[in-house]
C-alpha positions, 0 to 999 in steps of 0.5 A, a space after each residue: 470472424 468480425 470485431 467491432 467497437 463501440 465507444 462507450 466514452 472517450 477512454 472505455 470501449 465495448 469490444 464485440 468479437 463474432 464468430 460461427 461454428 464454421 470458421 471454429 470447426 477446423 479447431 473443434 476437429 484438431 482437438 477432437 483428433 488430439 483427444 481420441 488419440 490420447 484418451 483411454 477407455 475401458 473396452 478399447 485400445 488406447 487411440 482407438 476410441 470411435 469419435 463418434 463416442 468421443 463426440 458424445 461424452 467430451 465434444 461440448 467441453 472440448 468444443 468450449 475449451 477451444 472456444 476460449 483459446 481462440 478468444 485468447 488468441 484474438 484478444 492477443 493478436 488482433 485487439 491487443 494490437 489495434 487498441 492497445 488496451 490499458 488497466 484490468 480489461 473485463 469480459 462482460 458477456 459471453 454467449 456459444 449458442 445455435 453455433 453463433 459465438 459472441 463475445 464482448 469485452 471492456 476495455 481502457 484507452 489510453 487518455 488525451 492528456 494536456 499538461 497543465 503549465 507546470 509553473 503556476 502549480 503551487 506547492 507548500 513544503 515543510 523546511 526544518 533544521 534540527 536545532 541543538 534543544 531538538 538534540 538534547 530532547 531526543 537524547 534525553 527521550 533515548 535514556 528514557 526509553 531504555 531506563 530500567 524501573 524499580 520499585 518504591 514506596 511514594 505516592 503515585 505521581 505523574 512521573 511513575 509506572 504502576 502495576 495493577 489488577 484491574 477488575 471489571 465490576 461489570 463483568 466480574 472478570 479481572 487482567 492481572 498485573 497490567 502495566 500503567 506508564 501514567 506519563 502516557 496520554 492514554 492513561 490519564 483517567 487512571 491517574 486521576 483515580 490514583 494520585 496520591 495512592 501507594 502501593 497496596 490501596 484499593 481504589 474504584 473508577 469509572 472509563 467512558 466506553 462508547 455510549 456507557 462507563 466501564 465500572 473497574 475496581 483497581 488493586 495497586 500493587 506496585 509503584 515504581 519509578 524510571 531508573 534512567 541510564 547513564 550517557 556513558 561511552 557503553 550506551 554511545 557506541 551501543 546507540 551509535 552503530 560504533 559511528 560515536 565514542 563521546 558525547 560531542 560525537 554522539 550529539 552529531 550523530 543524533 543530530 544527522 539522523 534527526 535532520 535525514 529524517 525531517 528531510 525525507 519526511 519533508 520529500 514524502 510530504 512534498 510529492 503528496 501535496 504535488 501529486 495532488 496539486 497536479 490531480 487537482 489542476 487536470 480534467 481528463 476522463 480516466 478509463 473504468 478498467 483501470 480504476 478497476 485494476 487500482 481498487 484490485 491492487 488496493 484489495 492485494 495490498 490488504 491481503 498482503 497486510 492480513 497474511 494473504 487471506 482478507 478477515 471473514 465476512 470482508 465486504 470486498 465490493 463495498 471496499 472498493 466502492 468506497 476507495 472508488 475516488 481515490 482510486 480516480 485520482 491515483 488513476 490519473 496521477 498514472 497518466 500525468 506522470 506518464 506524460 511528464 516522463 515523456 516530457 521531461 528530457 532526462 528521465 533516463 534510468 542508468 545503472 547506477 540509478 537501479 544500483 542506488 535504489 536496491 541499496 536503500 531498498 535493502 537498507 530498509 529491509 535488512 536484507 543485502 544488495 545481493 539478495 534483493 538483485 537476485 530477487 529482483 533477477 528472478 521476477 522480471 515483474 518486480 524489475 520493471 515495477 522497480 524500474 517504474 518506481 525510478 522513473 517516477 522518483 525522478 519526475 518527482 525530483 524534476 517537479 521541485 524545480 518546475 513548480 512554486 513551492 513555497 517554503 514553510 517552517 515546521 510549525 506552520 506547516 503542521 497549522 496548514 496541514 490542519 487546517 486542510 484536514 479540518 476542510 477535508 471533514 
């Protein structure tokens, strides 16, 4: 056996495993051995099969089985070892011929990386505190979203649901009793057409859709206007999860889940913009089987939306050419946050840090604690993913208190965030 290396950069390597038929043979002869005893067929005895015959009908395929649990096991023992490789290692040739085996593989190295001075990182954060007119709108969109509606005879305003046949005079097909919120954003080209009607008018139109108009024919059937809920005791403790009884309590409620919002959402937005800022500030070569793994995952993760079969004719090299950059920078924000655990003296994962984790994963999920620590207890891969999620929210928690972070209002943290989407286009 001779393994060889080739460095193809400083994080990806060709790995060459050789090897004859010689030193497999001992192999082959063990298998073939195992095979006749077990093998049966029709005019002999179990067991008593002539290897010559059993040569001749299954000595390749055994012979190529043995070839690819040895490749295994060298790649387990003797370069998993010596390299310890990192990502999605890919076997790139393959060859069994004139009894000379040869073997290349690709992998990933681990890079070098020199941790940028933490201090001179600059990051904006969002800092928002709910105010008492926030409050107010809120409740007011709550009595709104469980109003009931009902029917009257006016006009068609802004303030009013509509129900509608509409009739494609395109294509002569017609969706009866369709329901129009005009207060809705998406439905201003139907209000336009038919302010000021009542129920019963008949009023055609036309809806750009992409590069022509859609001609429709409206029958409006039904005006009907909100009928909204009293901010009684009933619709309180219903809102409340039972936390409120009267309004001054029901306002605190409203108001403490407003701000746990704006605050997680501010932490969400915070580690994207370091992680980026981090990426940003690093110049290291990430290895190809890694970003490979990352494209992988991505692929998985749309399974998983589409019910764990991608839509036909998916393109799947096409997708992950085009998640390709993306992947480079998740690739390396792996490596800085590994750095950075290492860095850091009190990354440390306690029980209670596991504890806190599975409580809120379970809250998210509606599942209990013990469900998901039972789920957890049978999927070790699922722990150690756990595990790393903490670890990482740790160093994300750390990093507030190492980088510049400069703090912005709610609004203009939306203008800066605009203005570096419009420089992303």
């Amino acid at each position: 056996m001779n393994i060889s290396v080739k460095e193809i950069t400083s994080v990806d390597k060709e790995v060459t495993l050789k090897a004859n038929r010689e030193e497999l043979q001992p192999k082959f002869d063990k298998a073939l051995k195992n095979y006749q005893g077990r093998i049966n067929l029709p005019g002999f005895r179990p067991g008593k099969v002539p290897m010559s015959m059993v040569k001749k009908r299954f000595g390749n395929d055994i012979e190529i089985e043995e070839i690819n649990k040895y490749i295994q096991e060298v790649f387990e023992k003797d370069i998993v070892e010596e390299h310890n490789p990192v990502g999605e290692t890919q076997m790139i040739d393959f060859q069994w011929e004139n009894d000379e085996l040869e073997v290349v593989f690709k992998i990933g190295a681990k890079p070098e990386v020199e941790l940028a001075d933490l201090k001179k990182i600059k990051v904006n954060k969002m800092v928002h505190d709910v105010d008492d007119k926030e409050v107010q709108e809120e409740i007011e969109r709550t009595l709104e979203r469980q109003s009931n509606w009902e029917d009257v005879d006016a006009k068609v305003t802004k303030d009013h649901r509509v129900i509608v046949d509409v009739e494609s005079l395109n294509h002569g097909d017609v969706d009866e009793d369709q329901t129009l919120d005009l207060r809705d954003e998406g439905t201003k080209d139907f209000l336009k057409a038919l302010k000021g009607k009542k129920a019963g008018d008949v009023v055609e139109m036309s809806i750009p859709h992409g590069d022509h108009e859609d001609e429709l024919k409206i029958t409006l059937k039904k005006v009907q206007k909100p009928l909204k809920v009293k901010l009684d005791e009933e619709f309180i403790k219903k809102n409340s999860n039972g936390e409120a009884s009267n309004e001054d309590e029901f306002k605190s409620f409203i108001k403490s889940r407003m701000q746990q919002y704006y605050d997680q959402t501010a932490d969400d937005m915070f580690n994207n913009e370091v992680v980026s800022a981090l990426v940003d500030a690093h110049s290291f070569e990430v290895p190809d089987a890694f970003v490979e793994q990352v494209k992988s995952s991505y692929v998985n993760q749309l399974k998983q939306q589409y019910g764990g079969n991608l839509p036909e004719n998916f393109d799947e090299d096409s997708y992950k050419a085009e998640m390709t950059d993306q992947a480079k920078r998740e690739a390396m924000w792996y490596f800085i946050s590994q750095k950075l655990q290492e860095t850091f003296e009190d990354i440390e994962i306690k029980p209670e840090d596991i504890d806190e984790f599975i409580s809120i994963e379970a809250a998210r999920y509606g599942a209990t604690v013990d469900q998901l620590k039972g789920y957890y207890a049978q999927n070790p891969n699922m722990l150690e993913s756990l595990r790393s999620s903490i670890r990482e929210n740790k160093v994300l928690d750390k990093l507030q208190d190492e980088v510049k972070i400069t703090e912005l209002d709610k609004d203009a943290y939306r203008k800066y965030q605009e203005k570096k989407e419009k420089k992303k286009k």
